[in-house]
Phi, psi and omega in degrees: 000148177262197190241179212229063197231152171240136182030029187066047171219153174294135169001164160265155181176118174262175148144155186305294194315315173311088184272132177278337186294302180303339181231046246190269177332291166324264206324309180278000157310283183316304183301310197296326151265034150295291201293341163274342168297329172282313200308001203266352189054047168244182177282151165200144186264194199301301191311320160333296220302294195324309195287331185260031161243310180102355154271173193288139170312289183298009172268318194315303173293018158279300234276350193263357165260357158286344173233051163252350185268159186308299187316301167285057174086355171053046190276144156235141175277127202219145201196142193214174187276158161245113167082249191235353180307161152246069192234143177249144155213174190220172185211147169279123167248068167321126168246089166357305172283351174290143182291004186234270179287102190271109196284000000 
């Protein structure tokens, strides 16, 4: 499995809520099996991700706009309707060059 870094440090995570001793671990748990769940670059909607990860719909999209960000790796999601549904689906476009999650 790969890690997970910005400049060879763990992810970043803000917020008034956040405590790093108690969410650091999780959270950076959660991103890294997005992002490996995702890398295949195929479609998939949230519920796929969710159910075949095992975390809540609403962490997998926290974990997929953290890693749009530069610190985490500046990845792009990229996102469509799936079929006539208002159902979404997204895909990982990794970015190989980037300094921060490196597969």
């Amino acid at each position: 499995m790969s890690n997970l870094n910005l400049f060879n440090q763990p992810p970043l995570f803000y917020g008034s809520d956040y405590d790093p001793e108690l969410d650091r671990k999780r959270l950076s748990g959660q991103m890294l099996r997005v992002f490996e769940y995702m890398r295949n670059e195929k479609w998939m909607t949230l519920y796929e991700i969710s159910s075949s990860i095992n975390e809540p719909e609403s962490s997998v999209s926290a974990q997929m706009r953290n890693l749009r960000k530069d610190r985490n790796g500046n990845h792009t999601i990229e996102k469509q309707r799936h079929g006539q549904s208002g159902t979404w689906e997204y895909k990982l476009i990794v970015n190989h060059s980037s300094n921060g999650y490196t597969p």
